[in-house]
N, CA and C atoms as a LAMMPS dump frame, in Angstrom:
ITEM: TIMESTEP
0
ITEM: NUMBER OF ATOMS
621
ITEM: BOX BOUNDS ff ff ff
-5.0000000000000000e+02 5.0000000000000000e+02
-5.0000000000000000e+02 5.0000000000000000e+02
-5.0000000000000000e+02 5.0000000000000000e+02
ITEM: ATOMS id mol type element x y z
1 1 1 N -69.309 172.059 -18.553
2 1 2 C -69.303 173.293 -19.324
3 1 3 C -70.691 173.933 -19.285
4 2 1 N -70.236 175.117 -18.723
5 2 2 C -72.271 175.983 -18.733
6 2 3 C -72.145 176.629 -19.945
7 3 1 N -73.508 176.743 -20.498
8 3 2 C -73.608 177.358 -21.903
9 3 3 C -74.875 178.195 -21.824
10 4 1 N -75.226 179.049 -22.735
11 4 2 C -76.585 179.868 -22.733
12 4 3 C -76.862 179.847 -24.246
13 5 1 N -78.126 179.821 -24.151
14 5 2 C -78.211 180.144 -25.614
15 5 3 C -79.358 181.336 -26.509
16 6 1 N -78.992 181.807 -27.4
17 6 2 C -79.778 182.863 -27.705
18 6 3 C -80.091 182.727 -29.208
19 7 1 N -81.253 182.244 -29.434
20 7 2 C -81.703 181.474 -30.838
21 7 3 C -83.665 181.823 -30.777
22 8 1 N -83.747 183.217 -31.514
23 8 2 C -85.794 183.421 -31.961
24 8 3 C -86.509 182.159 -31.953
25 9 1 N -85.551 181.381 -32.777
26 9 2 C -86.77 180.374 -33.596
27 9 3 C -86.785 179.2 -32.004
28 10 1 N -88.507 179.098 -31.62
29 10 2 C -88.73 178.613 -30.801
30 10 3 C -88.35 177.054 -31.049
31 11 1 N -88.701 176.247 -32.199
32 11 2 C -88.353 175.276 -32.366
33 11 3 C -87.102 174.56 -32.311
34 12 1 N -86.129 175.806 -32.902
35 12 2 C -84.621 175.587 -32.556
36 12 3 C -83.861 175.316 -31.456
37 13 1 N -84.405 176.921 -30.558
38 13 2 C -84.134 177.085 -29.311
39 13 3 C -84.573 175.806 -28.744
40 14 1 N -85.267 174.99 -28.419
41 14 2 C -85.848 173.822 -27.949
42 14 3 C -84.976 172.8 -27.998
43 15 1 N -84.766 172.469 -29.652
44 15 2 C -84.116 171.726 -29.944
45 15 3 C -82.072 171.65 -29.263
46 16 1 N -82.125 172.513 -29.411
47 16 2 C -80.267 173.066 -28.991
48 16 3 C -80.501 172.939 -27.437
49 17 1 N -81.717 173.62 -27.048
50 17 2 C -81.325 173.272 -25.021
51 17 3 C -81.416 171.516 -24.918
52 18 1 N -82.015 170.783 -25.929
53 18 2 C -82.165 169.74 -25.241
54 18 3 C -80.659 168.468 -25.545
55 19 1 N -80.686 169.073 -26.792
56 19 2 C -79.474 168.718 -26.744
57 19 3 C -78.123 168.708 -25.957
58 20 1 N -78.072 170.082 -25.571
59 20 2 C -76.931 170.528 -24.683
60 20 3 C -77.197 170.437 -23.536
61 21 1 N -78.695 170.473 -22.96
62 21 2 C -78.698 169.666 -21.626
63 21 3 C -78.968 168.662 -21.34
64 22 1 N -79.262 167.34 -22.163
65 22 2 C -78.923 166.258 -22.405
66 22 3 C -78.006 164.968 -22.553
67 23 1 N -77.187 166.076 -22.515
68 23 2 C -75.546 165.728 -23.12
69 23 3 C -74.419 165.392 -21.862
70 24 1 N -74.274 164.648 -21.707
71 24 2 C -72.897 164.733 -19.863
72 24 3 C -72.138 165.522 -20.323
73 25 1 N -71.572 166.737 -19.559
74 25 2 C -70.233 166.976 -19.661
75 25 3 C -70.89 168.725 -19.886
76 26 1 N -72.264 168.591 -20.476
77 26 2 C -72.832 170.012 -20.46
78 26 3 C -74.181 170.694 -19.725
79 27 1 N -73.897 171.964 -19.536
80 27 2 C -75.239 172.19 -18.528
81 27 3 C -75.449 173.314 -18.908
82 28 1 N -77.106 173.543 -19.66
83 28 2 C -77.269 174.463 -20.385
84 28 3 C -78.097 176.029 -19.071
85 29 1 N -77.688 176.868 -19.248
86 29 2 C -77.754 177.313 -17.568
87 29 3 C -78.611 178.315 -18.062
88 30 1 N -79.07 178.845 -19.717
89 30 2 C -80.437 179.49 -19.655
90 30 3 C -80.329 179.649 -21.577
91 31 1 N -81.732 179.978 -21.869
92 31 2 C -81.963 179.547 -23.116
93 31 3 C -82.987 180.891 -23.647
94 32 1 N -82.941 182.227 -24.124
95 32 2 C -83.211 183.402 -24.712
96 32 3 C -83.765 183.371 -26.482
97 33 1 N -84.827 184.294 -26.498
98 33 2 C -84.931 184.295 -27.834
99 33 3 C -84.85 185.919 -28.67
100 34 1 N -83.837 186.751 -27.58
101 34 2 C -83.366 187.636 -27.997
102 34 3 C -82.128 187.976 -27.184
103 35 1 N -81.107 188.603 -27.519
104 35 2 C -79.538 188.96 -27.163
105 35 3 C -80.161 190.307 -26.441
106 36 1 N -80.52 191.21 -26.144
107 36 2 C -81.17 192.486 -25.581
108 36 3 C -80.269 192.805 -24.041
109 37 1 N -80.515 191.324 -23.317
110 37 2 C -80.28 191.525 -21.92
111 37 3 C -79.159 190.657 -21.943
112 38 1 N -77.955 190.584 -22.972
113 38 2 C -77.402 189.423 -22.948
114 38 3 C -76.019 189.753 -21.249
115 39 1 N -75.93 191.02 -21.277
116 39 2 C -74.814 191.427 -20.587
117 39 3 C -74.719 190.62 -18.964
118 40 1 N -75.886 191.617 -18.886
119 40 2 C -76.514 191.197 -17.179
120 40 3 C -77.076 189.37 -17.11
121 41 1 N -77.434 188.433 -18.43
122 41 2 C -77.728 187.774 -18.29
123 41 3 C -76.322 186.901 -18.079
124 42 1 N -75.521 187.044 -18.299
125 42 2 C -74.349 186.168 -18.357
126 42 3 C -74.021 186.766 -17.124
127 43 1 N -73.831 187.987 -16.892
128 43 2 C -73.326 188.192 -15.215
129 43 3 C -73.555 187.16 -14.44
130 44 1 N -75.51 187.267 -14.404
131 44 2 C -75.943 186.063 -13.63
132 44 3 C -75.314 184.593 -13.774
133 45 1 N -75.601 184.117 -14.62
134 45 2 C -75.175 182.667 -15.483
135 45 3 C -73.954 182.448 -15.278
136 46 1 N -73.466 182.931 -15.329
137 46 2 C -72.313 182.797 -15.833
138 46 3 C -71.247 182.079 -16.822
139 47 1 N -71.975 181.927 -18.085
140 47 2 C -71.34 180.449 -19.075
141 47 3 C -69.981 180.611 -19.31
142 48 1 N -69.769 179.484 -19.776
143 48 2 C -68.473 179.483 -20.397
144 48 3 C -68.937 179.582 -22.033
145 49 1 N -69.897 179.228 -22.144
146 49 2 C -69.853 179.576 -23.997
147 49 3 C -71.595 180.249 -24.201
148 50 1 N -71.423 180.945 -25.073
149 50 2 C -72.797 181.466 -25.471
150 50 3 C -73.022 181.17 -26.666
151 51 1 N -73.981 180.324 -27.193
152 51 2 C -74.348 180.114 -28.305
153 51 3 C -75.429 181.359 -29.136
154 52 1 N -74.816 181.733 -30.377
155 52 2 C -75.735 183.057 -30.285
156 52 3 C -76.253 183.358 -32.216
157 53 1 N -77.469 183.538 -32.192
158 53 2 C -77.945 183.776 -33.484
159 53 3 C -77.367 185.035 -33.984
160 54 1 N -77.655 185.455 -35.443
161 54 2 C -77.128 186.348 -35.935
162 54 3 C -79.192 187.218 -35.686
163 55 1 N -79.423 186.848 -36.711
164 55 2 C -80.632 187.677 -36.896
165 55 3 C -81.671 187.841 -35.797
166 56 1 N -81.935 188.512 -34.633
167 56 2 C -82.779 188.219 -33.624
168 56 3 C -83.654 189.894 -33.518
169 57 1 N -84.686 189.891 -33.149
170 57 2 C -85.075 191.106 -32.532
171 57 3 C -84.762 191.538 -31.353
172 58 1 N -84.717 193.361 -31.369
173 58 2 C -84.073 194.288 -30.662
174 58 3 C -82.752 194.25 -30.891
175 59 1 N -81.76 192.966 -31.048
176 59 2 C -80.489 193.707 -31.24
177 59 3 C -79.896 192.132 -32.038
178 60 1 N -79.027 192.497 -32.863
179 60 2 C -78.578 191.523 -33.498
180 60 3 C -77.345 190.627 -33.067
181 61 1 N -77.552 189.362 -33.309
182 61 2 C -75.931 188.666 -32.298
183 61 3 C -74.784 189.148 -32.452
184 62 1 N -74.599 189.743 -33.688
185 62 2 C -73.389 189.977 -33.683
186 62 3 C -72.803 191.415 -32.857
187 63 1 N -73.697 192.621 -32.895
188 63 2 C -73.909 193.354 -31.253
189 63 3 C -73.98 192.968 -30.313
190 64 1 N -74.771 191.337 -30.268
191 64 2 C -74.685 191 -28.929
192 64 3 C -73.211 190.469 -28.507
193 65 1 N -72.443 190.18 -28.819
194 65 2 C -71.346 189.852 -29.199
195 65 3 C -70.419 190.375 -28.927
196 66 1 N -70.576 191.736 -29.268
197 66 2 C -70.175 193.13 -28.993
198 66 3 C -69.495 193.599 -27.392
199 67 1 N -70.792 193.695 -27.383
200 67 2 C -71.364 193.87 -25.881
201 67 3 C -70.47 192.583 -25.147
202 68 1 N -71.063 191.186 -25.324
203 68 2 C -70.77 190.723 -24.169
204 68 3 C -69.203 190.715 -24.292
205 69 1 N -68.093 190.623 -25.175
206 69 2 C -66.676 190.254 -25.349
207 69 3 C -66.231 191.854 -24.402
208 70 1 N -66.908 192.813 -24.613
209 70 2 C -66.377 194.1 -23.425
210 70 3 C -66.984 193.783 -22.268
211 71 1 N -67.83 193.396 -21.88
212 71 2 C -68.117 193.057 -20.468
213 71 3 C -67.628 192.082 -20.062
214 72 1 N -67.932 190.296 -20.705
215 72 2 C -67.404 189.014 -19.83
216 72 3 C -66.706 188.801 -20.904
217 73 1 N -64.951 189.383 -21.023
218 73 2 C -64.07 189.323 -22.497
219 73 3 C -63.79 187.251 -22.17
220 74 1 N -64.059 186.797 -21.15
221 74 2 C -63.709 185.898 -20.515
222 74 3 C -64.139 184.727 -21.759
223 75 1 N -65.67 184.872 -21.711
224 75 2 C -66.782 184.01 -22.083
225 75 3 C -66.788 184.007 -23.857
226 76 1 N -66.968 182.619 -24.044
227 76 2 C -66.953 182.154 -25.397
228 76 3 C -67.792 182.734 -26.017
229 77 1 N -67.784 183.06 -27.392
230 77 2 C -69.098 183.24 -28.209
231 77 3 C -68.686 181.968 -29.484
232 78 1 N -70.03 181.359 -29.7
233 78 2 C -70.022 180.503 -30.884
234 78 3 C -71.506 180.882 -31.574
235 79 1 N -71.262 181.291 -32.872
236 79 2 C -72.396 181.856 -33.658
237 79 3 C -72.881 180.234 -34.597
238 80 1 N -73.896 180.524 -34.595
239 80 2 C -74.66 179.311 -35.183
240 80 3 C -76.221 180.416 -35.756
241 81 1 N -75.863 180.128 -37.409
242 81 2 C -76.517 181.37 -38.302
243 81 3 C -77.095 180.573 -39.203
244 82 1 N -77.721 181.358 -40.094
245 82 2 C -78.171 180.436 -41.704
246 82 3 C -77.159 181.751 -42.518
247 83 1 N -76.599 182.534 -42.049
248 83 2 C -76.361 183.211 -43.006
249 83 3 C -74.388 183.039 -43.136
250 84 1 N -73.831 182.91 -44.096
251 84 2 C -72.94 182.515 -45.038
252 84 3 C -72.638 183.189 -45.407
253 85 1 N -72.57 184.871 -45.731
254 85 2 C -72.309 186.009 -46.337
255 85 3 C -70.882 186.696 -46.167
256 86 1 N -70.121 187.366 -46.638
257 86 2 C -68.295 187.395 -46.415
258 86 3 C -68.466 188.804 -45.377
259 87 1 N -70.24 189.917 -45.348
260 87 2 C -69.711 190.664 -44.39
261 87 3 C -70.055 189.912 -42.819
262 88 1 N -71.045 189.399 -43.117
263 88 2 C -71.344 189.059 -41.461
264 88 3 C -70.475 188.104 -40.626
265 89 1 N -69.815 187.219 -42.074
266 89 2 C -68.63 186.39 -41.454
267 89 3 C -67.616 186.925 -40.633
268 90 1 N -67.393 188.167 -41.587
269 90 2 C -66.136 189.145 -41.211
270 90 3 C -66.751 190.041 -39.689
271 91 1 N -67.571 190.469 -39.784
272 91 2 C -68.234 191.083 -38.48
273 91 3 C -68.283 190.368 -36.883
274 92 1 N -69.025 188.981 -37.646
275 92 2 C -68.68 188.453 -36.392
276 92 3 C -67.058 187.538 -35.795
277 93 1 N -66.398 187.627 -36.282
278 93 2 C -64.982 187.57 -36.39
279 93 3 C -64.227 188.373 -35.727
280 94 1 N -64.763 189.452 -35.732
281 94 2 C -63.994 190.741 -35.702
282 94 3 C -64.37 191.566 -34.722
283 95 1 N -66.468 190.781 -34.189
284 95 2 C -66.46 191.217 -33.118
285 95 3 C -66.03 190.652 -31.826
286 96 1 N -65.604 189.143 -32.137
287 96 2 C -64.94 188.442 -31.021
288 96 3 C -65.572 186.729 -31.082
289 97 1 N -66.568 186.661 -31.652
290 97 2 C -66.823 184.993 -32.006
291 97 3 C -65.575 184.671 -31.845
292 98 1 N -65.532 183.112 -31.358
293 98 2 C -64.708 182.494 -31.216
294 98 3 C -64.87 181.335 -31.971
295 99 1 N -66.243 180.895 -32.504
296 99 2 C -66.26 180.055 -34.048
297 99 3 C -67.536 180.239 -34.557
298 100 1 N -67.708 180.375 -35.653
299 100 2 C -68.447 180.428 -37.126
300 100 3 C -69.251 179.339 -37.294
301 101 1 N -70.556 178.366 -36.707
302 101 2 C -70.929 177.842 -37.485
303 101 3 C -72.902 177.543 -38.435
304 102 1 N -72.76 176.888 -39.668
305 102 2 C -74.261 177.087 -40.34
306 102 3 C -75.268 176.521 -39.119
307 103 1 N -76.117 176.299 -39.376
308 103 2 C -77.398 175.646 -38.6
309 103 3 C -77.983 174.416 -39.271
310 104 1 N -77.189 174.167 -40.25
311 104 2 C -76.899 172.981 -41.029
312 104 3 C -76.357 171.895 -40.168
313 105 1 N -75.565 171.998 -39.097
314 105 2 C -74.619 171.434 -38.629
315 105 3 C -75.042 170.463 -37.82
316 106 1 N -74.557 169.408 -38.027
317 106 2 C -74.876 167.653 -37.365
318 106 3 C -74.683 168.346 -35.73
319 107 1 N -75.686 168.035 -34.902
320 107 2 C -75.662 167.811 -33.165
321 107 3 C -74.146 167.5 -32.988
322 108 1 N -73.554 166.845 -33.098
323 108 2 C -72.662 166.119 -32.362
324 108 3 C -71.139 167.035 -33.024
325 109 1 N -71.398 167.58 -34.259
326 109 2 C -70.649 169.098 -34.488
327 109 3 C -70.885 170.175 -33.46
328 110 1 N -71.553 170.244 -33.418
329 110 2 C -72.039 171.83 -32.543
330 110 3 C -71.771 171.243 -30.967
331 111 1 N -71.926 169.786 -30.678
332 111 2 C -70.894 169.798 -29.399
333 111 3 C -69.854 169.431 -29.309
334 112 1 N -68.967 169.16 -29.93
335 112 2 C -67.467 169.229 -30.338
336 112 3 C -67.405 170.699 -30.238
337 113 1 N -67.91 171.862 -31.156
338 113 2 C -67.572 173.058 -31.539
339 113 3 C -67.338 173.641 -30.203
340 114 1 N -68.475 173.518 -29.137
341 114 2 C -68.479 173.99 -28.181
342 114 3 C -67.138 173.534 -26.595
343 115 1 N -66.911 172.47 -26.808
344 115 2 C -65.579 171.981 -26.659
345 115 3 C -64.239 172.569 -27.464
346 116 1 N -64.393 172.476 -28.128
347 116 2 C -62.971 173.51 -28.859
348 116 3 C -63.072 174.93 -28.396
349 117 1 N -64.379 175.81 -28.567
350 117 2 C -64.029 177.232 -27.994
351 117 3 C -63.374 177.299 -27.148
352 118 1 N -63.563 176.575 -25.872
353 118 2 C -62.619 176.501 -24.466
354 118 3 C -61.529 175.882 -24.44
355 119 1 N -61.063 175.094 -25.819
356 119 2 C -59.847 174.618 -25.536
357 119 3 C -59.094 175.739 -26.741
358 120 1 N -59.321 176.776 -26.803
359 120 2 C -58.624 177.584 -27.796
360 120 3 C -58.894 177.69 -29.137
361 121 1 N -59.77 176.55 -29.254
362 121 2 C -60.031 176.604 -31.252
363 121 3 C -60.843 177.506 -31.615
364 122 1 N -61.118 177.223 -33.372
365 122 2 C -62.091 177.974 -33.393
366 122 3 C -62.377 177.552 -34.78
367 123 1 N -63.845 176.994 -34.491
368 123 2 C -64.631 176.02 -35.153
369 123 3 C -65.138 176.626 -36.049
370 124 1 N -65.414 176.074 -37.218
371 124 2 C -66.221 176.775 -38.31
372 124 3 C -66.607 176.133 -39.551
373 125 1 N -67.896 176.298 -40.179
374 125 2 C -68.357 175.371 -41.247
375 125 3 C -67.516 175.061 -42.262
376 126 1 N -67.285 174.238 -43.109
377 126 2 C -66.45 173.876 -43.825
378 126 3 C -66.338 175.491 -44.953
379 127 1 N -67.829 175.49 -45.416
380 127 2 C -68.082 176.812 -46.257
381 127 3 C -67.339 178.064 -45.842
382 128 1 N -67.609 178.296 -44.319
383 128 2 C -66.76 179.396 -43.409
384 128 3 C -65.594 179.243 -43.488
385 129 1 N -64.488 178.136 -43.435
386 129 2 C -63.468 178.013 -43.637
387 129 3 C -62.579 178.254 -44.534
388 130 1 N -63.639 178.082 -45.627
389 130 2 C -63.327 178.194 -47.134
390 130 3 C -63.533 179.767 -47.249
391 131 1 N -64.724 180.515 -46.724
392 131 2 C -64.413 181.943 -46.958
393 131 3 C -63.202 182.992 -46.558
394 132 1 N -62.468 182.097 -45.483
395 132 2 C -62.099 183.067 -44.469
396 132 3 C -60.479 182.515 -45.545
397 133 1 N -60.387 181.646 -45.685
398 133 2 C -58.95 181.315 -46.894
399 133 3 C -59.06 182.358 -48.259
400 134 1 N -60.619 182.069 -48.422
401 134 2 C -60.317 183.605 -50.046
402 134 3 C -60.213 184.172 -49.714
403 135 1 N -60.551 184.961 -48.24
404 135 2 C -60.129 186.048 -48.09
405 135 3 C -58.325 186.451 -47.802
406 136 1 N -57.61 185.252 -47.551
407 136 2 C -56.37 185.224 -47.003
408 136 3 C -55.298 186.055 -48.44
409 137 1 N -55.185 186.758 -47.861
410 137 2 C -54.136 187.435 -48.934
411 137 3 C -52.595 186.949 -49.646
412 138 1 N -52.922 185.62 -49.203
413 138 2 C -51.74 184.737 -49.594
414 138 3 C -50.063 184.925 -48.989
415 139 1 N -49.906 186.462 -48.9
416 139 2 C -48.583 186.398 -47.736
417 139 3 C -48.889 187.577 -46.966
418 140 1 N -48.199 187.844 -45.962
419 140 2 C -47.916 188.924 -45.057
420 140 3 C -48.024 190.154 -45.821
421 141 1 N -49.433 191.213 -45.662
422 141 2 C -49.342 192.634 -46.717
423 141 3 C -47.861 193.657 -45.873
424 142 1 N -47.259 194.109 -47.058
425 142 2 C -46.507 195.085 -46.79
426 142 3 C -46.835 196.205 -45.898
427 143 1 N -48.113 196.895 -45.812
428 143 2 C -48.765 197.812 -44.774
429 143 3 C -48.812 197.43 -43.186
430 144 1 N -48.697 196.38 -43.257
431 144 2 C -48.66 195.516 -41.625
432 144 3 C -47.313 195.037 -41.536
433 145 1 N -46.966 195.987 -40.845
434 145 2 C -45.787 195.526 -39.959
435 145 3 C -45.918 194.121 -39.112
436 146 1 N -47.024 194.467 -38.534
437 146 2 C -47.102 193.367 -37.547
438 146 3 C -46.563 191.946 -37.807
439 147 1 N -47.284 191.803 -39.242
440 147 2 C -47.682 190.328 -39.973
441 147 3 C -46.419 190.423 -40.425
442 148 1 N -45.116 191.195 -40.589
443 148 2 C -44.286 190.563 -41.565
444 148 3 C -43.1 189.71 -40.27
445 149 1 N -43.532 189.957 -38.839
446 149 2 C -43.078 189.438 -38.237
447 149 3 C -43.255 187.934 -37.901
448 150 1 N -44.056 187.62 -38.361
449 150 2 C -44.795 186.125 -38.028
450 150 3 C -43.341 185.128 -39.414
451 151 1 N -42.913 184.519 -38.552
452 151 2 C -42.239 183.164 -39.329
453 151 3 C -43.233 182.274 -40.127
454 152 1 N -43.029 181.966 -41.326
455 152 2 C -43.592 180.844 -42.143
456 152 3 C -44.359 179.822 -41.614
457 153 1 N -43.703 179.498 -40.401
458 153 2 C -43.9 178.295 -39.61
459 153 3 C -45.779 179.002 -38.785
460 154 1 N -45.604 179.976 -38.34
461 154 2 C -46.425 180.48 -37.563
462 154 3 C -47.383 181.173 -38.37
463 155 1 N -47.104 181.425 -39.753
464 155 2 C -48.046 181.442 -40.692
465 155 3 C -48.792 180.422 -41.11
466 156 1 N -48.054 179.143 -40.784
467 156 2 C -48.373 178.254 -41.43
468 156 3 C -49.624 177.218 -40.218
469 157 1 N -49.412 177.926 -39.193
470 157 2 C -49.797 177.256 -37.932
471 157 3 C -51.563 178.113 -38.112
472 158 1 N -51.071 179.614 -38.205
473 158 2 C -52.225 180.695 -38.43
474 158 3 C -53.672 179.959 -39
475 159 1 N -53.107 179.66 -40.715
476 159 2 C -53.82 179.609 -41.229
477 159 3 C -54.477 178.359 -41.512
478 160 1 N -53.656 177.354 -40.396
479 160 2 C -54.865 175.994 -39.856
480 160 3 C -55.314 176.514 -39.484
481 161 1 N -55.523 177.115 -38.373
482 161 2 C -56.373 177.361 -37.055
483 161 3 C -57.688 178.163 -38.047
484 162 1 N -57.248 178.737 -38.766
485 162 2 C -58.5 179.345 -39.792
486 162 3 C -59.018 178.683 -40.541
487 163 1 N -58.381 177.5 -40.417
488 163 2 C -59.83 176.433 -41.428
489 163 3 C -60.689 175.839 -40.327
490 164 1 N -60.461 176.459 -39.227
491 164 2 C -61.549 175.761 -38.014
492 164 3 C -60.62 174.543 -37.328
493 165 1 N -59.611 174.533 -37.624
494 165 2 C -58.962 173.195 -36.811
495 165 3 C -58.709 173.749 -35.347
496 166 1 N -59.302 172.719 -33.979
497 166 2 C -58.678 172.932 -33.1
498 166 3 C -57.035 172.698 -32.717
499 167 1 N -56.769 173.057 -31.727
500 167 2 C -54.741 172.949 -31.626
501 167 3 C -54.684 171.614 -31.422
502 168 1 N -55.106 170.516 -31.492
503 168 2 C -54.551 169.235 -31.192
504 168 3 C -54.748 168.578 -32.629
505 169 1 N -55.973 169.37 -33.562
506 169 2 C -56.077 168.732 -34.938
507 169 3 C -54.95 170.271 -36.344
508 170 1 N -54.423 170.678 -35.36
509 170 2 C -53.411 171.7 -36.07
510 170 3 C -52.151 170.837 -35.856
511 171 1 N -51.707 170.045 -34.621
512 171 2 C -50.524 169.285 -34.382
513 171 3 C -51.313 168.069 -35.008
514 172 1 N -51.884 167.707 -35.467
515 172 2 C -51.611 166.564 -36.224
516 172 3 C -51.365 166.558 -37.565
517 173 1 N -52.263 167.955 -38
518 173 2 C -51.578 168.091 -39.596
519 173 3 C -50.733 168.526 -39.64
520 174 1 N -49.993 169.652 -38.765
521 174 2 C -48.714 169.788 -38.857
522 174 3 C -47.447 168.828 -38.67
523 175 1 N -48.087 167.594 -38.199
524 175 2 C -46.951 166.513 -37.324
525 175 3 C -45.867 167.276 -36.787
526 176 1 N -46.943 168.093 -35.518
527 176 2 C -45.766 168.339 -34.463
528 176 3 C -46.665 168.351 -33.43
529 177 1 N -46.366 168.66 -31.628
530 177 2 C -47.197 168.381 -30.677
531 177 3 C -47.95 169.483 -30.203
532 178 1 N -48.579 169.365 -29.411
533 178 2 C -49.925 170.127 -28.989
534 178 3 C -49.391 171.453 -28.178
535 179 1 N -48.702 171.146 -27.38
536 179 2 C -47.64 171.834 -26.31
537 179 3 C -47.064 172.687 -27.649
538 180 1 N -46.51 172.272 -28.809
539 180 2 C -45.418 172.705 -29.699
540 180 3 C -46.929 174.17 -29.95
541 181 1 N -47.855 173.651 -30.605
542 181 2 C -48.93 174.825 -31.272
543 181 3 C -49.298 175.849 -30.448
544 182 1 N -49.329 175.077 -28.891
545 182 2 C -49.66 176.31 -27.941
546 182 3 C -48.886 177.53 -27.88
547 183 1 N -47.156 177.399 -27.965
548 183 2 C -45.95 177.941 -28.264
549 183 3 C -46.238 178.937 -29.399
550 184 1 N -46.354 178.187 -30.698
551 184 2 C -46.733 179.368 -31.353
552 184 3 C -47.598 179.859 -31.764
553 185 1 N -49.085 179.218 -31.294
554 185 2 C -50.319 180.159 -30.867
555 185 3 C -49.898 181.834 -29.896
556 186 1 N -48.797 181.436 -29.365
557 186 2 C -48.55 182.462 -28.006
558 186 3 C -47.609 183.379 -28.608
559 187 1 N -46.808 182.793 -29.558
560 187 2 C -45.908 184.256 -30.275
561 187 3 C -46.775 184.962 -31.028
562 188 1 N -48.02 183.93 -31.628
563 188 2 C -48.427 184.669 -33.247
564 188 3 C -49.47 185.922 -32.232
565 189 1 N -50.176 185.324 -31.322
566 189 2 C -50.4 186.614 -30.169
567 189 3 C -49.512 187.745 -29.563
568 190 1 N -48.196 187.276 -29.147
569 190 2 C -47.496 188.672 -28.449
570 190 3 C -47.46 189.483 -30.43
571 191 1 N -47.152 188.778 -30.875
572 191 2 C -46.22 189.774 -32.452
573 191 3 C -47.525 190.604 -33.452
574 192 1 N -48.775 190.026 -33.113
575 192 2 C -49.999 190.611 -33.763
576 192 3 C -50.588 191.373 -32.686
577 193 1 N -49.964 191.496 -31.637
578 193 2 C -50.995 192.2 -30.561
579 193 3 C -52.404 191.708 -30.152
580 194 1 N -53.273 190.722 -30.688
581 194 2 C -54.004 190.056 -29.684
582 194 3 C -53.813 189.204 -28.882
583 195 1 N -55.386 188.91 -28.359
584 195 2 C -55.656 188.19 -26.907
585 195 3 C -56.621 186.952 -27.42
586 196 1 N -56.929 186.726 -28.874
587 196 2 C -57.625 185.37 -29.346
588 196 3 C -57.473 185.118 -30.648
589 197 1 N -57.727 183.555 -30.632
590 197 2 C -57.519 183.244 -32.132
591 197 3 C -58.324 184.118 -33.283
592 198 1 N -59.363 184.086 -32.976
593 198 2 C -60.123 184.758 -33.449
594 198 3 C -59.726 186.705 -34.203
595 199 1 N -59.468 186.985 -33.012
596 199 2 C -58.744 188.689 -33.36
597 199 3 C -57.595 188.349 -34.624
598 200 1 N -56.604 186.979 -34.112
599 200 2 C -55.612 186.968 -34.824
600 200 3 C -55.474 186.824 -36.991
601 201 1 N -56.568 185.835 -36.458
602 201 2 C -57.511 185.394 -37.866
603 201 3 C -57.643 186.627 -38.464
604 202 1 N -58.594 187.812 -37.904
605 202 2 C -59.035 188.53 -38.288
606 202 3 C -57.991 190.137 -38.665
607 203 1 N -56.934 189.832 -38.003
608 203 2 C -55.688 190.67 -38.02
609 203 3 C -55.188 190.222 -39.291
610 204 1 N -54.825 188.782 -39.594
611 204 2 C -54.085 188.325 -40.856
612 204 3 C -54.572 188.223 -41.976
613 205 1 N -56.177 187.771 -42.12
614 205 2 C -56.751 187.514 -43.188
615 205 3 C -57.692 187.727 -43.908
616 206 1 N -58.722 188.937 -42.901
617 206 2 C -59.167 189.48 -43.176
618 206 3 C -59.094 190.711 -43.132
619 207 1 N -58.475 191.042 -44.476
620 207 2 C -58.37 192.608 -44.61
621 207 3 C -58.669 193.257 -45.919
């Protein structure tokens, strides 16, 4: 798995490349302390996940974010922030992150996390998890058509995947199989009109 990462704090940044290029199974393919050139830098690179700060100079991750999900819609974003707040949660959610997590977070979290983006999940601090549920409006709003199409079952599938569970730890609390979640990962997409968990999250529960 190639990854990039885009983190100011020099000490951090240090810390996260060595980790992730340290690690078998990952190869950290370039390491930034601003999102600015993130577009053309991933052209080059080409990662599969971008690890990306919120607060940076010249442009903020969650623009960067922006940017890269319209250019490489391909490529992961996983935000790793100090900030915890219900708009920036919602922002970067909404701009295409594919998981949410603090900078609190144990090493061996943040490479799991980065493993789930590519297998469809979408990882997020326990705290994040917990925000993105108050925000859950408890059933399908009447104004969205979309949502009143989703079955119980696929509501019920939804709003694991929004406590940060990847699809193999969604079939286990659901006690059903992995193959079964992919199924209705793929309706709760055709019937909400997106293309990621993430959009979908942000279609149902944050509104």
């Amino acid at each position: 798995m190639k990854v990039v990462i885009y983190e100011d704090n020099n000490d951090l940044r240090g810390a996260l490349a060595a980790l992730i290029g340290g690690t078998d199974g990952y190869e950290l393919t370039g390491a930034f302390d601003n999102c600015v050139n993130v577009v053309s830098q991933v052209a080059v690179l080409k990662p599969d996940v971008v690890v990306m700060d919120i607060d940076m100079p010249g442009m903020s991750g969650i623009e960067g974010v922006v940017h890269l999900k319209k250019a490489h819609p391909q490529v992961e974003a996983l935000m790793l922030t100090v900030f915890d707040d219900d708009e920036r949660v919602f922002q970067a959610i909404c701009a295409g992150a594919s998981g949410y997590l603090l900078k609190k977070t144990p090493p061996a979290r943040i490479l799991e996390a980065l493993r789930e983006v590519t297998e469809g999940g979408a990882p997020m601090s326990p705290v994040i998890a917990r925000k993105v549920l108050q925000l859950y409006p408890g059933k399908p709003t009447e104004k969205d058509a979309d949502l009143d199409k989703l079955t119980l079952r696929e509501m019920e599938v939804l709003k694991t995947l929004a406590r940060g569970f990847s699809h193999k730890m969604v079939a286990t609390e659901l006690k059903i199989s992995t193959e079964t979640v992919r199924t209705y990962v793929k309706r709760i997409y055709e019937k909400l009109h997106v293309h990621s968990v993430t959009e979908a999250i942000a279609k149902a529960f944050l509104k």
